[in-house]
C-alpha positions in Angstrom: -6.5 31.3 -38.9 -5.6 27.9 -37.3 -6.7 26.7 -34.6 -4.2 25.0 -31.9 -5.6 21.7 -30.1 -5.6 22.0 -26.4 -6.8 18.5 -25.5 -4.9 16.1 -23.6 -4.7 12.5 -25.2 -7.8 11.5 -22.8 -10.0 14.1 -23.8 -9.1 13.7 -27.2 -9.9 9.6 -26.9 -12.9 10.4 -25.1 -14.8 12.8 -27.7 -14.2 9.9 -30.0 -15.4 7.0 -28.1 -18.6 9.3 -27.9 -19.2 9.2 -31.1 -18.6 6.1 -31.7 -20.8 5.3 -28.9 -23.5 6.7 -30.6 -23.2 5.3 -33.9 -22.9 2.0 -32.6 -24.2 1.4 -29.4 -21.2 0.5 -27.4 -17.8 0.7 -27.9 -17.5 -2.6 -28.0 -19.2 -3.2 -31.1 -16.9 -0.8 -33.4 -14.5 -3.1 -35.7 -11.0 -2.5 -34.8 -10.8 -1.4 -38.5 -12.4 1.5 -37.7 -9.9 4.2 -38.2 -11.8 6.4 -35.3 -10.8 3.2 -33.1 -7.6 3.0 -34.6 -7.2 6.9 -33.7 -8.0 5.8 -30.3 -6.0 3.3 -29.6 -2.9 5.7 -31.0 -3.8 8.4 -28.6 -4.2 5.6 -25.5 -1.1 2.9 -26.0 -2.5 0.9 -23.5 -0.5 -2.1 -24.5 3.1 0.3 -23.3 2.7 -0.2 -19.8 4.6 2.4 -18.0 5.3 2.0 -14.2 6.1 4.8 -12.6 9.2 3.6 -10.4 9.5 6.6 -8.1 5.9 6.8 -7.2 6.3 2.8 -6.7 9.6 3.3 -4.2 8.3 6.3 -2.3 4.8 4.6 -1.6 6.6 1.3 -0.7 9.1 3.1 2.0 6.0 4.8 3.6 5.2 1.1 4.0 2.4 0.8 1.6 1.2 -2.9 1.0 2.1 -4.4 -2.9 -1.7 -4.8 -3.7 -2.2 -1.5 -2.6 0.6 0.2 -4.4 -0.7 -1.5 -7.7 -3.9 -0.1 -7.1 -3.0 3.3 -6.8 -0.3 3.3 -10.2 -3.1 1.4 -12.1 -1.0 -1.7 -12.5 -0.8 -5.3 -11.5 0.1 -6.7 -8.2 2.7 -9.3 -10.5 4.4 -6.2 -12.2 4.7 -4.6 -8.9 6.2 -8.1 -7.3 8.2 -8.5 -10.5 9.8 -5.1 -10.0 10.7 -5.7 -6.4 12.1 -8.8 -7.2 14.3 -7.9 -9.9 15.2 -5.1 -7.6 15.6 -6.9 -4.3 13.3 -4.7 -2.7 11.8 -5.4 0.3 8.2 -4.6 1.5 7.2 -3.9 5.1 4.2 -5.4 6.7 1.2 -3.1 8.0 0.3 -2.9 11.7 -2.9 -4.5 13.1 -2.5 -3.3 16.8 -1.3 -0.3 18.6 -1.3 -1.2 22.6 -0.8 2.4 25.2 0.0 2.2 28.4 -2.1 4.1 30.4 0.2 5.2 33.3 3.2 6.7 30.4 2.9 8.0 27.0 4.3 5.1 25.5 3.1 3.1 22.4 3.0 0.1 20.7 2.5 -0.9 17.5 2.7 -4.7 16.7 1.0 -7.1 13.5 0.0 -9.9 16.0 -1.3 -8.7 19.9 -0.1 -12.0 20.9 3.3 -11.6 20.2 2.7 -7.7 21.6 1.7 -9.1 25.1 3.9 -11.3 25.4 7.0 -8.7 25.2 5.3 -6.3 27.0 4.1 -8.8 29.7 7.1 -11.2 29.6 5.3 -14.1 29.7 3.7 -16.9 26.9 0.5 -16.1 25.6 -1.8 -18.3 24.0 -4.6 -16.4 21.8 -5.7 -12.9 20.6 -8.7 -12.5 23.7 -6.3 -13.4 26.3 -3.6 -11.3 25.1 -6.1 -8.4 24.9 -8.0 -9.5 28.5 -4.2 -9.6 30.0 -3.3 -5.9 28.7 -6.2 -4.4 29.5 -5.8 -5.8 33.1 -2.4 -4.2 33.4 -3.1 -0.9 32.1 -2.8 -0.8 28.8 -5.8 0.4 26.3 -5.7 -1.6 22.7 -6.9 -0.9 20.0 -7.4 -2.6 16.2 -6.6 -1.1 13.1 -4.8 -0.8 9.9 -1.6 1.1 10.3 0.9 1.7 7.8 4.8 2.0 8.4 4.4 6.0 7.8 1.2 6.9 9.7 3.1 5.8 13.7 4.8 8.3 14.9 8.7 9.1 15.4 9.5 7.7 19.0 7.0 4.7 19.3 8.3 0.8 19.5 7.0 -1.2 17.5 7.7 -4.9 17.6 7.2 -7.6 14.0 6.8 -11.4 14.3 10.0 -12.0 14.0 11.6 -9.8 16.0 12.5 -10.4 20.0 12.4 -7.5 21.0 10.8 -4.0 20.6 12.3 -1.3 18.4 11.9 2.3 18.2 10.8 4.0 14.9 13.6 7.2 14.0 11.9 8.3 10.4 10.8 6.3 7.2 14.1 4.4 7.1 14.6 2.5 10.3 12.4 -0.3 9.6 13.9 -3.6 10.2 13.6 -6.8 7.8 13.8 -9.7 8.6 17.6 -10.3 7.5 18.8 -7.7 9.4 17.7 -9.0 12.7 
C-alpha cells in the first residue's frame, strides 16, 4: 500500500526545520550541507522571488500606498517601485482629511486641510489650526484620518495638492494624476 503525501511545500519544510531544531538547537546552526537543509531550501526557493502582479495592480487602483502593497505580497518596497517604474504606473496618495458640511450631505476628502479650506473658503490660508478653526466656524465638522482612494465613497469631491479645484470620485478609476490636470 502506498501512501500519497498531502502536505503542502510549507508543512513539508516545517516538519523538517523541527527536527532539525531539535538536533541542533536552532536552525541556524545546521551546515547548509545538510541534506535535510538542502531538502528545505528545495521545497522553499526563496531566492525565485515571485510578485504577484495582479494582486500588486488591483491593491494599487484601490489606492493602496507602495510600502503597504509590499507588505501585504511579502516583498520589497524597491521591487514594488521597480515594477511601477518599468511599467509607468502611477500610485495615488492616501487622504489625511475628510471636511462635511453640516448644513448639506456633502464631503470632502483632501491630503492637506490647508489646501481643503482654502477651496472650500476661497480665501489664503496659512496653517493646519487655522484652517481647521476657520471650517469649523463655518459649519463644517473635520475630521483626521487615513483614507485610502477605495474606502470614500462614489459622489464625494475630493481635492490633491495639486489640483485647483475639487473633483468628484465616479468609481476606482477616476482618480486624477498629476499629468492629467
Amino acid at each position: 500500500m502506498q501512501v500519497i503525501n498531502m502536505l503542502t511545500n510549507y508543512e513539508q519544510a516545517l516538519i523538517l526545520i523541527e527536527k532539525l531544531e531539535k538536533r541542533f538547537g536552532s536552525i541556524t546552526k545546521v551546515p547548509d550541507s545538510n541534506p535535510k537543509m538542502q531538502e528545505i531550501h528545495r521545497l522553499l526557493p526563496l531566492d525565485r522571488p515571485y510578485v504577484n502582479y495582479e494582486r500588486v495592480n488591483w491593491l494599487n487602483r484601490k489606492g493602496y500606498s507602495i510600502v503597504y502593497i509590499a507588505q501585504v505580497t511579502h516583498h520589497s518596497k524597491a521591487t514594488i517601485s521597480k515594477y511601477f517604474s518599468t511599467y509607468n504606473i502611477k500610485s495615488k496618495q492616501a487622504f489625511k482629511y475628510r471636511v462635511k458640511s453640516n448644513s448639506s450631505t456633502a464631503v470632502y476628502y483632501g491630503t492637506s486641510l490647508i489646501h481643503l479650506a482654502s477651496l472650500l473658503l476661497h480665501k489664503r490660508i496659512s496653517n493646519t489650526a487655522t484652517a481647521e478653526r476657520q471650517l469649523n466656524m463655518r459649519g463644517f465638522s473635520v475630521k483626521k484620518s487615513f483614507y485610502v482612494w477605495y474606502q470614500i465613497p462614489d459622489g464625494a469631491y475630493y481635492t490633491l495638492n495639486y489640483l485647483d479645484h475639487f473633483a468628484v470620485k465616479n468609481g476606482l478609476d477616476s482618480y486624477i494624476y498629476e499629468e492629467g490636470c
